[in-house]
Short mmCIF file of the C-alpha atoms (twelve columns), coordinates in Angstrom:
data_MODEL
# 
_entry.id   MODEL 
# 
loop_
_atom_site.group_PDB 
_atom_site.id 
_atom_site.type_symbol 
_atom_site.label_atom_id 
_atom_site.label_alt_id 
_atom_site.label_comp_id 
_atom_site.label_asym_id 
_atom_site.label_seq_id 
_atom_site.Cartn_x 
_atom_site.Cartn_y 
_atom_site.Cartn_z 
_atom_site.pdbx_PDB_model_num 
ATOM 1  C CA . UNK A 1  1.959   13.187  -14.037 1 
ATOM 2  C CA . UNK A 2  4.197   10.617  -12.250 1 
ATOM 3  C CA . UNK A 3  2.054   7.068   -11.024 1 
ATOM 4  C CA . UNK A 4  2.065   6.405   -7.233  1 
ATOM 5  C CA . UNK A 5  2.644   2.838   -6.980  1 
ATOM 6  C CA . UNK A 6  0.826   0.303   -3.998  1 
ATOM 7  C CA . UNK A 7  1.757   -2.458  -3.630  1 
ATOM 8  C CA . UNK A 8  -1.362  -4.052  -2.621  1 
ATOM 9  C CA . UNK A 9  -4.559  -2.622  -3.595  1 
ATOM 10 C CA . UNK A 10 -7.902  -3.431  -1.200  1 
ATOM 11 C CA . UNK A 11 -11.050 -3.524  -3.097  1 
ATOM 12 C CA . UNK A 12 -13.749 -3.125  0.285   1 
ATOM 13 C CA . UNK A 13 -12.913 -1.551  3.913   1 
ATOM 14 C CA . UNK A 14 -14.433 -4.051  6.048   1 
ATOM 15 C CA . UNK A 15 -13.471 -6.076  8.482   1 
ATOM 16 C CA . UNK A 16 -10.846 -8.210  6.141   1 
ATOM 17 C CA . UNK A 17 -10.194 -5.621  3.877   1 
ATOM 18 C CA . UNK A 18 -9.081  -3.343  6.910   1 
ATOM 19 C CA . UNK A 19 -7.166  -5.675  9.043   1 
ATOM 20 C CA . UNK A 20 -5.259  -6.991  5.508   1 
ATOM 21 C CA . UNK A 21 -4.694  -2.930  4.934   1 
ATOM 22 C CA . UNK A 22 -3.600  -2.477  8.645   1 
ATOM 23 C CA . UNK A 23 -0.959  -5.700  8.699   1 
ATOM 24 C CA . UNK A 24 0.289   -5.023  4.992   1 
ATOM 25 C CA . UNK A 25 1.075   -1.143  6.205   1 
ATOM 26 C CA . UNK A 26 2.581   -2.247  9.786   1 
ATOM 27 C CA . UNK A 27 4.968   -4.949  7.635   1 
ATOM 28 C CA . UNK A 28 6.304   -1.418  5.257   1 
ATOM 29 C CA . UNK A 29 3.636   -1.978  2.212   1 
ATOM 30 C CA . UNK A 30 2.102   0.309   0.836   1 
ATOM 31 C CA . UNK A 31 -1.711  -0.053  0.171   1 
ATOM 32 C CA . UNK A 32 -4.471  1.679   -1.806  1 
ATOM 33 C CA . UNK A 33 -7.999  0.684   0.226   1 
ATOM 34 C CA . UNK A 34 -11.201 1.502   -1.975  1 
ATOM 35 C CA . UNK A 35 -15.307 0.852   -0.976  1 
ATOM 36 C CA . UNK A 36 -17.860 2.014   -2.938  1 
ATOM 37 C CA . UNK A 37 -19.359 4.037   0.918   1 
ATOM 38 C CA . UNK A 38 -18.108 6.857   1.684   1 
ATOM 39 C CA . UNK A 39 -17.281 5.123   4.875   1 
ATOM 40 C CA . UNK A 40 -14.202 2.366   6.426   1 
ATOM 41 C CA . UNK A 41 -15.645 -0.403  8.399   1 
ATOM 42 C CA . UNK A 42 -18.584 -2.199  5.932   1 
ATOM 43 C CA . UNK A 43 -21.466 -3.280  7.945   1 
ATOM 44 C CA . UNK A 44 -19.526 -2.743  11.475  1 
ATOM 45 C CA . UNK A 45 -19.706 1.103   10.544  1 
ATOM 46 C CA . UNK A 46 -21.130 3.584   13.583  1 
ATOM 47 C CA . UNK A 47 -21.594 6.998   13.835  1 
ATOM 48 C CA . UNK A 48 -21.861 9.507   16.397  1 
ATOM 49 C CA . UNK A 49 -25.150 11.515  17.067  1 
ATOM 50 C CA . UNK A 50 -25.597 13.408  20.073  1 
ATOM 51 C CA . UNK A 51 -22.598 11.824  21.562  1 
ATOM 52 C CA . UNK A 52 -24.372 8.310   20.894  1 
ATOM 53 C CA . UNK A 53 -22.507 5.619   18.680  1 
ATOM 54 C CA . UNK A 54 -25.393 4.829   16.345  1 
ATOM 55 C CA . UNK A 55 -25.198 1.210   14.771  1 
ATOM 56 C CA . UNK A 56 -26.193 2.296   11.080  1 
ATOM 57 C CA . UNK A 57 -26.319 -1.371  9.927   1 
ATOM 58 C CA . UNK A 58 -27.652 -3.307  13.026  1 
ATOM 59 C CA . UNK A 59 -25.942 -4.163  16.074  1 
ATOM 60 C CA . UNK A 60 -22.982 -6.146  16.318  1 
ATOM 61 C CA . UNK A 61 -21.565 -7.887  18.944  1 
ATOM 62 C CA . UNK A 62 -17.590 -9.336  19.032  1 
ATOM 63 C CA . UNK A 63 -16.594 -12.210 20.974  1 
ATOM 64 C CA . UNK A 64 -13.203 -14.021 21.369  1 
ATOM 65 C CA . UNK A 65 -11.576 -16.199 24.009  1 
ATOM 66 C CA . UNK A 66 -8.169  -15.298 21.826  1 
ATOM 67 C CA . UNK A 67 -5.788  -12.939 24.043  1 
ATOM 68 C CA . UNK A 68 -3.845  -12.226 21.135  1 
ATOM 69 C CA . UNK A 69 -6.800  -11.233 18.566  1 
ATOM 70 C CA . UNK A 70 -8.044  -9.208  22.213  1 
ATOM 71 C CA . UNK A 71 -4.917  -7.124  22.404  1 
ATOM 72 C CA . UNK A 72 -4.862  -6.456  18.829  1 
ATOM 73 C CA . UNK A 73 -8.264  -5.217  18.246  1 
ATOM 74 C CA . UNK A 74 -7.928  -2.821  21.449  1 
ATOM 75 C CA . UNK A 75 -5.191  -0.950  20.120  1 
ATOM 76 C CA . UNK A 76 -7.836  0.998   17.856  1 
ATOM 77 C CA . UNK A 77 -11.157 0.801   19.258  1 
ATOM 78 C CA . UNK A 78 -12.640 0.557   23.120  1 
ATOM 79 C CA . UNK A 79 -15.172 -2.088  23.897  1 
ATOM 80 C CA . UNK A 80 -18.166 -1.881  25.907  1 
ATOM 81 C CA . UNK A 81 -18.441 -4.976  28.498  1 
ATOM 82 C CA . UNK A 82 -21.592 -7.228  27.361  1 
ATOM 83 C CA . UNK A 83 -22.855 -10.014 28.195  1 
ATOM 84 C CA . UNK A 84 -25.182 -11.930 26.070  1 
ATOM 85 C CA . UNK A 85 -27.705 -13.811 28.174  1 
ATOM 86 C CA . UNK A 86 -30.310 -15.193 26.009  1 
ATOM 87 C CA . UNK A 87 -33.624 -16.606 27.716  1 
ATOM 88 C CA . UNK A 88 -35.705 -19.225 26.313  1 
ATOM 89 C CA . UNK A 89 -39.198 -21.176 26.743  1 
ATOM 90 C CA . UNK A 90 -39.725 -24.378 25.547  1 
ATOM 91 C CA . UNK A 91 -43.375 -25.798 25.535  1 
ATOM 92 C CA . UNK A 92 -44.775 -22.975 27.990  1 
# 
């Protein structure tokens, strides 16, 4: 039986391991991407359930002020608008 041959292998599909697969495949490579879950995305991972995307690791917010990180990230996903507004106390 004949080898395939990557030419970068990608031990973990999270964040990293999935934009390194991503820009190594848009720039011709070929890569091999492995995780021990049966899943892509590490702890960034949802789900769908009753047409709900389910968090399974804990929410997760993303922020940037970066148009260029922006426009890359929205070519695979769609973003909900948030904002965070935390309110504090202090002494009472």
């Amino acid at each position: 039986m004949k080898q395939k041959h990557y030419d970068y292998l990608v031990v973990g599909s999270g964040l990293y391991g999935a934009t390194f697969a991503r820009q190594a495949a848009d720039a011709g490579k070929s890569v091999l991407v492995i995780d021990k879950r049966d899943h892509i995305a590490g702890n960034v991972y949802t789900k769908k359930e009753h047409n709900i995307h389910v968090h399974v690791y804990g929410a997760h917010i993303f922020h940037t002020n970066n148009e260029r990180v922006w426009q890359y990230l929205n070519r695979f996903t769609k973003f909900n608008r948030f904002t965070n507004s935390p309110v504090a106390n202090y002494k009472g």
